[in-house]
C-alpha positions in Angstrom: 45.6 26.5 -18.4 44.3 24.5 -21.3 45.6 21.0 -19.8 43.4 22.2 -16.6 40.3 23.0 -18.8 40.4 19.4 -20.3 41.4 17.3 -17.0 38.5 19.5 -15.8 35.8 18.6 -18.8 37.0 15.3 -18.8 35.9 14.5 -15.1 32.6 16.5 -16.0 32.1 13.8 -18.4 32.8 10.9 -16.5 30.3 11.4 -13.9 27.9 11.8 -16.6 28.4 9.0 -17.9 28.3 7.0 -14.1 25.5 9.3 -13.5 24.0 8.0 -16.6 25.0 4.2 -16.0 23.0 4.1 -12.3 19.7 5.8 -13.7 19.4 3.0 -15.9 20.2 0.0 -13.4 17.0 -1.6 -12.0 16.6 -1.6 -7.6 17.8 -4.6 -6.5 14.8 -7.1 -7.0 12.7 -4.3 -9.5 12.4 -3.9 -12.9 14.2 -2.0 -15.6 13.9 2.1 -16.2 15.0 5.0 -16.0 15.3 7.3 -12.6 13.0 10.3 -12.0 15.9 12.2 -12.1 16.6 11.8 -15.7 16.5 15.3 -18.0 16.5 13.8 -21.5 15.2 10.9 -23.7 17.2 8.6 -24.8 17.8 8.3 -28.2 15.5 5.6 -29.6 17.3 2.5 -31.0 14.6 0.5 -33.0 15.4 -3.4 -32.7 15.5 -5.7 -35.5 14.8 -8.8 -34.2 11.7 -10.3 -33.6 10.5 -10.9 -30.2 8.3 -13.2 -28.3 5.7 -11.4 -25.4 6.6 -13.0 -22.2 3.1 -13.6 -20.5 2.8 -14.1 -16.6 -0.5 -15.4 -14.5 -1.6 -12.7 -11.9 0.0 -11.9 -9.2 3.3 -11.8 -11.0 4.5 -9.4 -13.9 6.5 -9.7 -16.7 10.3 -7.8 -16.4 10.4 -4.8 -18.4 11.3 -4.8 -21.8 14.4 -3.0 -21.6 14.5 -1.7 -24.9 15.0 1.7 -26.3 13.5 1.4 -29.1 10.6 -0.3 -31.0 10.1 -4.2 -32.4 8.1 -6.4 -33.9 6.6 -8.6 -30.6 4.6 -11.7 -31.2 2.1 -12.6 -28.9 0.6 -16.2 -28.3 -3.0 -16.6 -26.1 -4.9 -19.7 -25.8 -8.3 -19.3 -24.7 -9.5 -22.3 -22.2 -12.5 -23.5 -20.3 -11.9 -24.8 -16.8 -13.2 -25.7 -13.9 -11.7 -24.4 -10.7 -12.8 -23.2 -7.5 -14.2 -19.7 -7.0 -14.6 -20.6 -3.0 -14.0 -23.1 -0.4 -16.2 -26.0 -1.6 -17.7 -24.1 -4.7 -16.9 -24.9 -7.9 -17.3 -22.4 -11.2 -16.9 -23.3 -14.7 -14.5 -20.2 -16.2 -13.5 -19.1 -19.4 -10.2 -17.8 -19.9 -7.3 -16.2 -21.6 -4.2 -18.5 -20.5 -6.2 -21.3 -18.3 -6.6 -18.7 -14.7 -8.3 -15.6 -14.2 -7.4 -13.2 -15.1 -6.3 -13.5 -18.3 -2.4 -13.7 -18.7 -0.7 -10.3 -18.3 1.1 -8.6 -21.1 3.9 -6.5 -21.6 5.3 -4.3 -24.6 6.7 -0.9 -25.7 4.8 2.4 -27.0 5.6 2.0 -30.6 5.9 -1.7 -30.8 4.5 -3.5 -33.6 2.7 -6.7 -32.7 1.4 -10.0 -33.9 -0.9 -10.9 -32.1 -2.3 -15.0 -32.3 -4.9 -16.3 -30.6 -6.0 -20.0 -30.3 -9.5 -21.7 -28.6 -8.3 -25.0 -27.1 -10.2 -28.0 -28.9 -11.7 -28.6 -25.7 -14.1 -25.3 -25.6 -17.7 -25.7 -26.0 -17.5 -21.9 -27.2 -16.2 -19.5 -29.9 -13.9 -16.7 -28.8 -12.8 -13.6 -29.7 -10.4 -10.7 -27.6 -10.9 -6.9 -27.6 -7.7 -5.1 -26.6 -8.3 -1.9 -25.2 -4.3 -1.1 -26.3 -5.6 -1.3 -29.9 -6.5 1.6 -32.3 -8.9 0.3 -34.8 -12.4 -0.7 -35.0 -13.4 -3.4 -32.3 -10.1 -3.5 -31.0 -9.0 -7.4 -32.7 -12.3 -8.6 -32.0 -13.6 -8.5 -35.3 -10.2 -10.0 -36.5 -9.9 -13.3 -33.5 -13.3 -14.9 -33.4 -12.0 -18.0 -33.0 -13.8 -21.5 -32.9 -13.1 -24.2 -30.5 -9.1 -25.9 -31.8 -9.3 -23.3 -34.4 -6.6 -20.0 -34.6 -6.2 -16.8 -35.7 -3.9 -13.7 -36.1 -4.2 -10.0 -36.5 -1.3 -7.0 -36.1 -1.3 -3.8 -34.5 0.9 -1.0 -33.8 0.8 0.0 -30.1 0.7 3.5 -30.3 -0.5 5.2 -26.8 1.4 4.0 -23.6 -0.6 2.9 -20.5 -2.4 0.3 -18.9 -5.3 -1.6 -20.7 -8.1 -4.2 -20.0 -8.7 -6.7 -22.7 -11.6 -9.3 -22.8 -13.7 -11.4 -24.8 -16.5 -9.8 -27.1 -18.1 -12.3 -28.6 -22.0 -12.2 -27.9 -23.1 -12.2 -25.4 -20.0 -10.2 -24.6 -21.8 -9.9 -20.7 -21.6 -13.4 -20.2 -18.3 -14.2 -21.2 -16.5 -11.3 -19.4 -19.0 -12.4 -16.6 -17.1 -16.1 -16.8 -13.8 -14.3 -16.4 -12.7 -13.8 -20.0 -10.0 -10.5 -18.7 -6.7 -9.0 -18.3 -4.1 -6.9 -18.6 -2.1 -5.4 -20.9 0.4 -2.7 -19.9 2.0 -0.6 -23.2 5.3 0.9 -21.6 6.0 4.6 -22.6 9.3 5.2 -24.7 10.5 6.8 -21.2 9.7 3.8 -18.6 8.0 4.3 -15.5 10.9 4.4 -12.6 12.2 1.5 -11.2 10.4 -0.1 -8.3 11.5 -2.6 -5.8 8.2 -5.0 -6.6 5.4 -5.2 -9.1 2.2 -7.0 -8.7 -0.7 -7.9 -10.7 -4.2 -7.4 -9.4 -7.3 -7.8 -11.1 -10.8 -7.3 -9.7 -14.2 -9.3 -11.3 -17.9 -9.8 -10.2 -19.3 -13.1 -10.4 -22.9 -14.6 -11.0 -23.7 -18.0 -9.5 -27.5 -19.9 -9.2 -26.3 -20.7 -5.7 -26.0 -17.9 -2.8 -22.2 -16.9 -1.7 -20.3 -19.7 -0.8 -23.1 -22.5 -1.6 -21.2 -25.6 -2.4 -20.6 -27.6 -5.7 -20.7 -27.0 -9.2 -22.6 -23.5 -9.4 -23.8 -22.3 -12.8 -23.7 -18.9 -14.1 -26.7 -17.1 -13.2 -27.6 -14.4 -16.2 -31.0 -12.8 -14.6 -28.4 -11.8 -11.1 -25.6 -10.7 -13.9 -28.3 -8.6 -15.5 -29.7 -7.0 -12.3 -25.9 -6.6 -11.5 -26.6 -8.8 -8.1 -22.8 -10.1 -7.5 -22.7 -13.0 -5.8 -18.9 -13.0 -5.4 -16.7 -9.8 -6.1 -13.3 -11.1 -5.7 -9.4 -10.1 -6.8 -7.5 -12.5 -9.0 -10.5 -14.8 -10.2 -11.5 -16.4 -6.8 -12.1 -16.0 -2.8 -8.9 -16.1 -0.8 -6.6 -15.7 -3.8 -4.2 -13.4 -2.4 -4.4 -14.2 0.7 -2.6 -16.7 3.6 0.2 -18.1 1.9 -0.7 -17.1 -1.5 -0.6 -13.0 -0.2 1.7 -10.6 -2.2 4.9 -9.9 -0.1 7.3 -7.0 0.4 10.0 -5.8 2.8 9.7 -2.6 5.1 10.8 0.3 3.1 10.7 -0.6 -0.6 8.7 0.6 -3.1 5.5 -1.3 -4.5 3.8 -0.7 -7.9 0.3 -2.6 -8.2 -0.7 -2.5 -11.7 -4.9 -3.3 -11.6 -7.6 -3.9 -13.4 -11.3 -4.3 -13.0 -13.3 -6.5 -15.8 -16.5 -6.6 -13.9 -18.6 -6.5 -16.1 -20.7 -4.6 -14.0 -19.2 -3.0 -10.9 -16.6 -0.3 -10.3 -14.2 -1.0 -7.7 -12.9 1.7 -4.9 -9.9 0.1 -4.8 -8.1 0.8 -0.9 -5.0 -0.7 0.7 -5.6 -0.2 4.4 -2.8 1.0 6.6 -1.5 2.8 3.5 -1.8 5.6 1.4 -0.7 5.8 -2.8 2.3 8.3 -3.4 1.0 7.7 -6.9 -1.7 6.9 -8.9 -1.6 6.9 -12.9 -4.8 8.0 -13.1 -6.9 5.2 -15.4 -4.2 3.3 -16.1 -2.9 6.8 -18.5 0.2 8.7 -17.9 -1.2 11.4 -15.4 -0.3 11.4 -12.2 -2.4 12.0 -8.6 -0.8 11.9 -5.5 -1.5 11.0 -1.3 -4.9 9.4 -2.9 -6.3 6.9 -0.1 -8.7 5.3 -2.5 -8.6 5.1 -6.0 -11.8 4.1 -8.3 -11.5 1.3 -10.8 -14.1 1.0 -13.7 -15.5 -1.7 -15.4 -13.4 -2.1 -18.4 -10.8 0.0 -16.5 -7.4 0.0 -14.9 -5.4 2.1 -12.8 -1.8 1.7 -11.6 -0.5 3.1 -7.9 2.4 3.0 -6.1 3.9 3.5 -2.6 6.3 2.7 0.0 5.9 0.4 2.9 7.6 1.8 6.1 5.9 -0.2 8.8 5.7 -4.1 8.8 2.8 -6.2 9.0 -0.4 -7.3 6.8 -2.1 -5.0 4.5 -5.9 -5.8 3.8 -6.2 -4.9 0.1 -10.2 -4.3 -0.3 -13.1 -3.1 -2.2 -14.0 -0.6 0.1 -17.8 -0.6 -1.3 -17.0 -2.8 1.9 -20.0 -5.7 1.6 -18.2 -6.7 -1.3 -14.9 -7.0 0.7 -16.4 -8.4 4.0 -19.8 -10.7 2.3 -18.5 -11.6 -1.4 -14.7 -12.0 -1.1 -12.8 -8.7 -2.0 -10.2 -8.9 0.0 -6.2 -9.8 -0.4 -3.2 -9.2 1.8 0.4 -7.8 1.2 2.5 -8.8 3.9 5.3 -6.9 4.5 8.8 -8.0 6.7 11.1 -5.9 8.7 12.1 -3.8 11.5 9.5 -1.9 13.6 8.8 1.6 13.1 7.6 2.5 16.7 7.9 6.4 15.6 5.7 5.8 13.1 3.0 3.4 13.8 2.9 1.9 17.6 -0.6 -0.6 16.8 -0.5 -4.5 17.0 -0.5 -6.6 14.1 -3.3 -7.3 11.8 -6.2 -9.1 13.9 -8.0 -12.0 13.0 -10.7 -11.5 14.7 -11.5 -8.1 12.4 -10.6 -10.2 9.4 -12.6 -13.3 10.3 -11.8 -16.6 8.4 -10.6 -14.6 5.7 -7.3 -14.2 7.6 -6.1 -17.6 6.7 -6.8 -17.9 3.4 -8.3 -21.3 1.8 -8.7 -23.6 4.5 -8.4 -27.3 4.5 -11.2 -27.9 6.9 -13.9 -26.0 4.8 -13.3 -28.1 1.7 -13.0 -31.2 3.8 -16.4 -31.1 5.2 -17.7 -29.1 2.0 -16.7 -33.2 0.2 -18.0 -34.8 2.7 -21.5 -33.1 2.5 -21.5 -33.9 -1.5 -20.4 -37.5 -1.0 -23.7 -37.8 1.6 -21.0 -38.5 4.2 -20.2 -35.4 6.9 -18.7 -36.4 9.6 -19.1 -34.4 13.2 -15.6 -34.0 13.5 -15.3 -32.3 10.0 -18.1 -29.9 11.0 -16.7 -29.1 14.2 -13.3 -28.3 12.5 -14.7 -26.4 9.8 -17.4 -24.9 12.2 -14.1 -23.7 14.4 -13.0 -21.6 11.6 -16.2 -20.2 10.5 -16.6 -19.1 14.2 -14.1 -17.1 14.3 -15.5 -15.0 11.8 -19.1 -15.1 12.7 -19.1 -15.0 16.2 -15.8 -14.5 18.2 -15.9 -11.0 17.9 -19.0 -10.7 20.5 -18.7 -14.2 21.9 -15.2 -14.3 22.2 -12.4 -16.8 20.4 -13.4 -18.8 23.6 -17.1 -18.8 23.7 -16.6 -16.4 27.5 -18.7 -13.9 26.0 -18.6 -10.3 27.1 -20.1 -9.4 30.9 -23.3 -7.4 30.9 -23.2 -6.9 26.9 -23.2 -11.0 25.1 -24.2 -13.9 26.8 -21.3 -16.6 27.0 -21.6 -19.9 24.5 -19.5 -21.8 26.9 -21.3 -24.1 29.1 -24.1 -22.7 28.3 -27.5 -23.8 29.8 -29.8 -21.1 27.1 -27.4 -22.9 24.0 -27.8 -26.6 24.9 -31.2 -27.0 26.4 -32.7 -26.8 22.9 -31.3 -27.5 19.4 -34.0 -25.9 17.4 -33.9 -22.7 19.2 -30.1 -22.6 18.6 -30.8 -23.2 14.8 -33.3 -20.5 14.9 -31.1 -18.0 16.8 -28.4 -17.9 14.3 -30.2 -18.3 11.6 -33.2 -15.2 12.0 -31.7 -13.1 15.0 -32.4 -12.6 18.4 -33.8 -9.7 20.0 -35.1 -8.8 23.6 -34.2 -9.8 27.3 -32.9 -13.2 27.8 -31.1 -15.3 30.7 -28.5 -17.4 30.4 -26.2 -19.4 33.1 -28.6 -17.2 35.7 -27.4 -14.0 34.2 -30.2 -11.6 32.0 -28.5 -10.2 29.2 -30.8 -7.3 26.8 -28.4 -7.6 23.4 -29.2 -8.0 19.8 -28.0 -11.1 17.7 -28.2 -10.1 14.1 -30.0 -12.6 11.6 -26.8 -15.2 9.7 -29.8 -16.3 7.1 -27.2 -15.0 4.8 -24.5 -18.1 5.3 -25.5 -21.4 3.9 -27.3 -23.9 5.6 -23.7 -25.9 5.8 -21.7 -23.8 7.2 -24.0 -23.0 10.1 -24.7 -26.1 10.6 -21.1 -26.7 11.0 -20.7 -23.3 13.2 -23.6 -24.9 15.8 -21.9 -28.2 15.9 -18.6 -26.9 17.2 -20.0 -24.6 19.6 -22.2 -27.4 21.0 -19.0 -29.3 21.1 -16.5 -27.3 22.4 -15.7 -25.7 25.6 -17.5 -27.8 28.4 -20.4 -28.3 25.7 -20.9 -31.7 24.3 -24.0 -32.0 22.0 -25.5 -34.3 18.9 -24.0 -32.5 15.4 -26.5 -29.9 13.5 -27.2 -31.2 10.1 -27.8 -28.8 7.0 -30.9 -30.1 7.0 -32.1 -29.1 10.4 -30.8 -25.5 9.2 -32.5 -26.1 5.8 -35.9 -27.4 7.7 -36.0 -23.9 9.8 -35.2 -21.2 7.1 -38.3 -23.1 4.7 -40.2 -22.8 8.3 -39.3 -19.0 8.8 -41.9 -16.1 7.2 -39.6 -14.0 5.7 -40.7 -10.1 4.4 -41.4 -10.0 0.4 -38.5 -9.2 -1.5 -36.2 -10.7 0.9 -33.7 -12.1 -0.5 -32.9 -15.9 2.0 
């Protein structure tokens, strides 16, 4: 009887100790943790040597830290100013933690003790500084980093509450420079880690300030009065227009399971952060350790974070948005996770993302757009680089009531192809799409009684470049628009006071 006790105890313990082994295996592709369906801590097992913060650039995120216990972590940041495109075409002078925005992410473990360094490369015009929301202490390392361009300096803290954090520059004026994309992330694991995932992405949402209107090209300064009366020009994920998008969009496979860890550094805005198509199993609630679940949209703060996660059980593209939705569709908060696999008829029957509802966003950074955006700064657009880059913006504009090609729709929009109304006079094209149209008018013999709302929002450019492909393009064939025909129009249009083009 006793020999049958111990076989049977001994077997007990064995698939404990399997049971044990597979809750603390990562998913194939995810990150380390522990299963939901673990009952009791692990015992902590502090480490004793030193270790060095691995840092990632947004989208990506560092591999957990697989430790069980606590060390001292060294962390290295180098604060740069760059130049880099914030749009097709438009340039933006940044400052930022790593050389993107935003900021490099970073990953340690509640408990950790961590030296944190930070340098200002010699090439900075400006001092620097970093507040860590992760930190417990007065002005959370700024008072302890201001930095001077190719100076350094250090500062150590113990990481004491587990969760996701913002951290940014606060050196005055602390608007400005979180305005120029001084932000990011870092995410203090609790001593029980989240479960594993499949994937993990980085996200970060900012509003941006510029002189010239959304998508005006060139070099566009920061504009503080717009910052100050919190008038975005560009709301945008990941530090620029299209950044997470195309080619460049997050990916996944159907049925595994997606943790988005986001931020917001505004300064000004909060986002309502929505994936459409989808709905969040879970949201840690403000990037803490409370948990909401089947949220569809989750607010963001200024100076905030929040982390969500769900399964993907249909394939296709997911339009990640702002869903205060002018941002998404007018200043650039959108990006896309684009997800492989079989069909789930018996769960979703619908046709793939369509272009036409994404407009020109659906492709991501195009070629044509900063082709003809060097042309117009070198004094030297061509027609055919408007008509390409016209093509693209068309599809965005206009296709979805004049159709992809120009056939319009009977009885409701009047057809751009081989049309008489279109080509018999340039100016009153110009002035079409550029203030409206409203009332009866008659085109190829047919009346049409629609409304064609005002495009004085779009740069002179860019319609320009939209007229000279449609008046080059199916049957049409026309002289180009130039940005200063546009240009000569809008100064010509009486416009109500207060408006804003």
């Amino acid at each position: 009887m006793a020999r049958n006790i111990l076989a049977r105890l001994v077997a007990t313990s064995a698939v404990l100790l399997l049971g044990s082994c597979s809750q603390d295996r990562p998913a194939p592709g995810g990150t380390a943790g522990t299963s939901a369906s673990a009952t009791a801590p692990a015992p902590e097992v502090p480490v004793t040597t030193p270790v060095k913060a691995e840092l990632t650039f947004a989208p990506d995120v560092p591999k957990a830290t697989g430790r069980r216990g606590p060390a001292k972590v060294t962390i290295e940041l180098e604060v740069k100013e760059v130049t880099m495109p914030i749009a097709d075409g438009v340039q933006y002078t940044f400052w930022t933690f790593g050389g993107r925005v935003p900021g490099k992410f970073m990953r340690v473990r509640e408990g950790d003790t961590v030296e944190f360094h930070l340098q200002n490369h010699e090439s900075s015009k400006m001092p620097h500084n970093i507040d860590l929301h992760a930190v417990t202490g007065p002005g959370g390392g700024a008072t302890s980093t201001f930095t001077a361009p190719g100076h350094q300096t250090q500062f150590t803290f113990k990481a004491l509450n587990p969760g996701l954090y913002v951290y940014h520059c606060a050196t005055a004026p602390v608007g400005m420079h979180v305005a120029n994309g001084m932000y990011g992330l870092i995410y203090v694991e609790p001593k029980e880690p989240l479960p594993p995932v499949d994937r993990e992405y980085y996200v970060m949402q900012g509003d941006f300030y510029t002189v010239g209107k959304y998508r005006e090209k060139g070099l566009q300064p920061f504009d503080m009065q717009k910052a100050i009366e919190e008038n975005a020009t560009y709301v945008v994920f990941n530090g620029s227009e299209g950044s997470l998008v195309g080619d460049k969009a997050m990916k996944a496979k159907v049925g595994e399971k997606i943790r988005l860890f986001i931020g917001n550094g505004g300064p000004n805005l909060s986002s309502s952060f929505h994936v459409i198509g989808e709905i969040f199993d879970k949201v840690y609630m403000e990037g803490g350790m409370k948990v909401q679940e089947q949220v569809q949209t989750t607010m963001v703060p200024a100076g905030g974070s929040t982390i969500v996660e769900f399964t993907v059980e249909v394939p296709g593209t997911y339009i990640v948005v702002d869903h205060a939705l002018f941002r998404a569709f007018n200043k650039g908060a959108i990006a896309m996770l684009k997800v492989e696999g079989p069909e789930r008829k018996d769960i979703y029957s619908g046709q793939e993302v369509d272009s036409v509802y994404l407009s020109d966003k659906a492709q991501g950074s195009s070629g044509a757009l900063v082709t003809a955006a060097a042309q117009l700064e070198k004094g030297a657009l061509s027609k055919d680089a408007q008509i390409q880059a016209g093509k693209q913006l068309y599809l965005g504009t206009c296709s979805t009531c004049h159709q992809p090609e120009g056939q319009g729709l009977a009885s409701a929009f009047p057809p751009l192809a081989k049309s008489d109304y279109l080509m018999a006079d340039k100016k009153r094209s110009v002035e079409a799409l550029l203030n409206g149209l409203k009332g009866k008018v008659t085109v190829n013999g047919k009346e049409y009684d629609s409304v064609m709302p005002p495009m004085s929002h779009i740069a002179d450019d860019d319609l320009a470049n939209i007229l000279t492909f449609v008046r080059n393009s199916w049957g049409n064939t026309g002289d180009p628009v130039s940005p200063k025909e546009v240009a000569d129009v809008r100064a010509a249009t009486k416009r109500p006071p207060g408006a804003g083009h």
